[in-house]
C-alpha positions in Angstrom: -32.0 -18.0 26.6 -35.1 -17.3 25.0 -35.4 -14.4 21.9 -37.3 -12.3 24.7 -34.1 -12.6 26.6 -31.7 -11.3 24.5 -30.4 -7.9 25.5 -32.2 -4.7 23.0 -35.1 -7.2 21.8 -38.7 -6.0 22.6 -41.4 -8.3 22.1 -44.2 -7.4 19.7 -47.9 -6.8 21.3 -49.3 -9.8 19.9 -47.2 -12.2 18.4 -44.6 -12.1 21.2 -41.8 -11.7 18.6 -38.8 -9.9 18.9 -39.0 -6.1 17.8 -35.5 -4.6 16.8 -35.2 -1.2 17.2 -34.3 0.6 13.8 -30.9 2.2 14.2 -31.0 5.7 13.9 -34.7 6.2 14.4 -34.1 8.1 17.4 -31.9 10.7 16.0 -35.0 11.8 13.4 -36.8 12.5 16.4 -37.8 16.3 18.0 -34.6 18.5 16.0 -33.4 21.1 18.1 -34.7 24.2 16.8 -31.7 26.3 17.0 -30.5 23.9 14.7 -32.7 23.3 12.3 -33.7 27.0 11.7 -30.2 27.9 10.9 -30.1 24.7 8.8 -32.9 25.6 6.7 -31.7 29.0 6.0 -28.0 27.7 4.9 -30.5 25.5 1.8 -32.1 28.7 1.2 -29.5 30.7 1.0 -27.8 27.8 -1.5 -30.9 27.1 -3.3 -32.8 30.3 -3.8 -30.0 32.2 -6.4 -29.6 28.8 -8.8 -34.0 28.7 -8.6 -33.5 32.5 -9.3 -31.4 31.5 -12.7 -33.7 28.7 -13.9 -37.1 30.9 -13.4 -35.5 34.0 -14.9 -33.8 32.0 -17.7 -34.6 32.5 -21.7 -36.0 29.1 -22.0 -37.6 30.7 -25.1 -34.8 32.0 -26.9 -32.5 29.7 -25.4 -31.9 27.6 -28.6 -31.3 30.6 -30.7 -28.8 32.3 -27.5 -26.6 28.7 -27.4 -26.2 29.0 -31.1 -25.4 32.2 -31.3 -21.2 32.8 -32.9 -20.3 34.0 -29.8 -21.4 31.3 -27.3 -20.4 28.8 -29.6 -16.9 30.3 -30.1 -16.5 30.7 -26.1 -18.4 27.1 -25.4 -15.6 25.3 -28.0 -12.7 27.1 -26.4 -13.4 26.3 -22.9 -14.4 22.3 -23.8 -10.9 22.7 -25.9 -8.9 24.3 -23.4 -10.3 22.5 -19.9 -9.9 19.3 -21.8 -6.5 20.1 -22.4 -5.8 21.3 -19.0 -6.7 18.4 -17.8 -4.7 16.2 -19.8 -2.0 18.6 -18.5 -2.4 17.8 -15.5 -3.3 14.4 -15.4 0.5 14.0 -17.1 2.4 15.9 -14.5 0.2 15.4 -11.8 -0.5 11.7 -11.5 3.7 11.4 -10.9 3.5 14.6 -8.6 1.0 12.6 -6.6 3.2 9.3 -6.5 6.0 11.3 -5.1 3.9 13.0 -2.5 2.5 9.3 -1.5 5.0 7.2 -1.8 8.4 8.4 -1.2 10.4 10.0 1.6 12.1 13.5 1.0 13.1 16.2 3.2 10.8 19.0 3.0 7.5 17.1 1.6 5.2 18.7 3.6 6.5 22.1 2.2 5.9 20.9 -1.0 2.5 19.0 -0.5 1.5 22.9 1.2 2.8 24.2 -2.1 0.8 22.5 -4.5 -2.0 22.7 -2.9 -1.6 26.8 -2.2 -3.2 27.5 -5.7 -7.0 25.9 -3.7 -6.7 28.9 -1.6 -4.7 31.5 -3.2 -6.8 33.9 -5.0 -7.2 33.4 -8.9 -5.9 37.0 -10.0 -3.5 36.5 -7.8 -2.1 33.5 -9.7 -2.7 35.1 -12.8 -0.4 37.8 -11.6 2.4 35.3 -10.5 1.6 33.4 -13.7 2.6 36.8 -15.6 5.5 37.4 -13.9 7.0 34.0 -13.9 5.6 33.0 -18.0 5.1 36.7 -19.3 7.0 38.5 -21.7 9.4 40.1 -19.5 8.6 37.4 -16.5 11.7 34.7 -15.3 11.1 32.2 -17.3 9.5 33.8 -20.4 12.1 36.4 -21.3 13.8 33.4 -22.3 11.1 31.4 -23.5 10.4 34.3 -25.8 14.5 35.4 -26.6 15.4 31.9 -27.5 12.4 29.9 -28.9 10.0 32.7 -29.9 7.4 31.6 -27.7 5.0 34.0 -25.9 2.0 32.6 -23.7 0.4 35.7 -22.2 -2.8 36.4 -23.7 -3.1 33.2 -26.3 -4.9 30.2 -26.2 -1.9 28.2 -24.9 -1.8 31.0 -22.1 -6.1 29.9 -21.1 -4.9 26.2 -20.8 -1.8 27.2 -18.4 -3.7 29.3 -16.5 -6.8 26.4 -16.2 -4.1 24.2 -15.7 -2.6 26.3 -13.0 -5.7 26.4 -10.9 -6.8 23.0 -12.0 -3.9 20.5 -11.2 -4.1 20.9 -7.2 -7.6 19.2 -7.0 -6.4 16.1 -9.1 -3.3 15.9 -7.3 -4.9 15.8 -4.1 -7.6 12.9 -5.4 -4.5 10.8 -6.4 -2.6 10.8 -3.4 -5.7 10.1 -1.4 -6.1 7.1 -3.7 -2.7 6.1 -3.2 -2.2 6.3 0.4 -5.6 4.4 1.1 -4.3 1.8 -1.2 -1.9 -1.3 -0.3 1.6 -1.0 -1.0 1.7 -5.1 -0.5 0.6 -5.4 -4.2 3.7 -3.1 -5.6 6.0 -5.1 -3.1 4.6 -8.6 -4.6 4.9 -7.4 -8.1 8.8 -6.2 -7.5 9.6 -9.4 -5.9 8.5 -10.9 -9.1 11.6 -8.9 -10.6 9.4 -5.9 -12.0 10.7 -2.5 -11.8 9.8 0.3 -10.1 8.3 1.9 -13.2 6.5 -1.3 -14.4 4.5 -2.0 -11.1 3.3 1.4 -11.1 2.4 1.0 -14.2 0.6 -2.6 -14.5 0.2 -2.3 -10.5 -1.0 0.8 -9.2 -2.7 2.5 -12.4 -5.2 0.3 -12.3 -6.0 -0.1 -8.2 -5.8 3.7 -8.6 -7.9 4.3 -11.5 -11.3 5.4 -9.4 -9.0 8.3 -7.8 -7.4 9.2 -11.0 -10.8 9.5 -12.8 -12.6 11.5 -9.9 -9.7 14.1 -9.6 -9.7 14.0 -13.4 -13.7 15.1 -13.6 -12.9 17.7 -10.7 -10.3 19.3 -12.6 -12.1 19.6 -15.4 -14.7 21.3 -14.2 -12.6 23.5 -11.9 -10.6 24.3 -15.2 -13.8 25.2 -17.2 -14.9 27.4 -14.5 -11.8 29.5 -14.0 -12.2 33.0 -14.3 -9.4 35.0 -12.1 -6.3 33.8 -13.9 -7.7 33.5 -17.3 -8.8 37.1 -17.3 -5.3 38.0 -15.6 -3.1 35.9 -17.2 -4.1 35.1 -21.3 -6.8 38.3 -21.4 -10.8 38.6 -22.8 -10.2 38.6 -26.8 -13.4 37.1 -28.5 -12.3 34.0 -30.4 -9.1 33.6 -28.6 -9.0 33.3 -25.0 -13.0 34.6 -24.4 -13.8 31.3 -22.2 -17.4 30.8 -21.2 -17.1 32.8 -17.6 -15.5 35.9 -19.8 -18.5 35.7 -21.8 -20.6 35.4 -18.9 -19.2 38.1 -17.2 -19.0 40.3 -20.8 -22.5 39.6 -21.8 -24.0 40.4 -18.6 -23.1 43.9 -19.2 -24.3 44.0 -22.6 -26.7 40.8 -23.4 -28.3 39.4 -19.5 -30.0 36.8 -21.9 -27.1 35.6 -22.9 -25.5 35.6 -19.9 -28.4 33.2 -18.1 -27.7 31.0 -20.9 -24.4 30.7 -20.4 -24.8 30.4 -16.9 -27.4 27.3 -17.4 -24.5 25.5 -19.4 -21.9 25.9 -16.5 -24.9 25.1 -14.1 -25.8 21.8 -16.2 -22.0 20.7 -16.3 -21.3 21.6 -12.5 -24.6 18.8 -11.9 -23.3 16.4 -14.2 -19.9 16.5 -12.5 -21.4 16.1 -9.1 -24.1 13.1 -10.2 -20.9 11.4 -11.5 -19.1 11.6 -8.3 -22.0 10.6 -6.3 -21.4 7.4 -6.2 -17.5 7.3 -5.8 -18.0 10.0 -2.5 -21.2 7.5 -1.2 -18.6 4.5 -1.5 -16.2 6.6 0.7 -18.5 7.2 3.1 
């Protein structure tokens, strides 16, 4: 059988070779209009407000509004506090995940629906059950604050449970993801070679798992330096304390809209860098 034979080859007009069709170069061709008309208004209705905040933005003054006390008070205490959310929940979380993934327990999916409820609940609303199960006179900190003096509500330990609250879902659900795509063959192999349980997720699966761990990591992060709802709710708006950068947003734009669009550009710049580091770990998936 001759090249021109072969089934989906098209011989070229002069040299009589075989053309291959490019795959996919149909489907560019002729879009439905009902489809890209609605398509180009869903980018221009996600485009135009974030254009809106870089043509209206300081760019002036901007150096003078980022040094400002203020924004440099709120900026440290929401790198401080995210960072420490995260660490949070990378220490609770990471085992939360393992359990989820890899062991059998009656009533998981209850619990997997659990942790992840705090994606879809709404943030005041956790900052209202964070209140009434860490406040003053809530179930766990009446004693908290009977026995060991400790009271969380409007601190700075209260913005980093609160972030943390909000935050630890979106690692825990990049972890198991990780784990259950990965094989359990290697953790078998490395207990048959009389390591325990422990050590093979330790040596084992940290490392085949280190991609996930570092994605949901990033995504917590930024989810926790963006929380607003349970922050407010939960540790209050006290300049200094537990004013986080979307306080001060949200303050400033009452009082300072210059500040404000300053503001806004840092969360805008962080949100980017978090996406431009996960680019290539979601292409990969894909």
């Amino acid at each position: 059988m001759t090249p021109l034979d072969e089934p989906g080859a098209a011989a070229g007009p002069r040299t009589g070779r075989p053309r291959r069709r490019r795959a996919g170069a149909g489907g560019r061709r002729g879009v439905p209009l009902p489809l890209l008309l609605p398509g180009v208004l869903a980018l221009a209705f996600l485009l135009l407000p974030l254009l809106a905040l870089l043509v209206r933005a300081p760019w002036r003054s901007l150096p003078d509004q980022l040094t400002s006390t203020e924004v440099w008070q709120a900026l440290q205490l929401s790198l401080v506090s995210a960072t420490t959310a995260t660490a949070v929940s990378l220490v609770l979380g990471v085992p939360l995940a393992w359990l989820l993934a890899r062991t059998e327990f009656p009533g998981r999916g209850l619990v997997r629906a659990l942790v992840t409820l705090p994606l879809v609940l709404p943030p005041v609303v956790g900052g209202v059950a964070l209140l009434l199960a860490l406040g003053r006179n809530g179930i766990i900190g009446k004693s908290l604050d009977a026995w060991f003096g400790i009271t969380l509500p409007f601190t700075t330990t209260g913005v980093v449970v609160a972030e943390a609250f909000v935050a630890m879902p979106f690692l825990v659900i990049s972890v198991e993801g990780t784990l259950r795509a990965a094989d359990p063959r290697y953790e078998e192999a490395a207990a048959t070679l009389g390591a325990s349980r422990f050590t093979a997720f330790r040596r084992v699966t940290l490392p085949l798992i280190a991609p996930g761990i570092a994605a949901g990591a990033v995504l917590a992060w930024a989810r926790a330096l963006g929380e607003f709802g349970a922050t407010i709710t939960f540790a209050g708006n006290f300049p200094g304390r537990t004013q986080t950068m979307p306080l001060a947003v949200y303050l400033a734009l009452q009082n300072d809209p210059e500040a404000a669009i300053a503001l806004s550009l840092v969360l805008l710049a962080v949100s980017i860098a978090v996406l431009a580091g996960l680019r290539d770990r979601w292409l990969t998936g894909a």
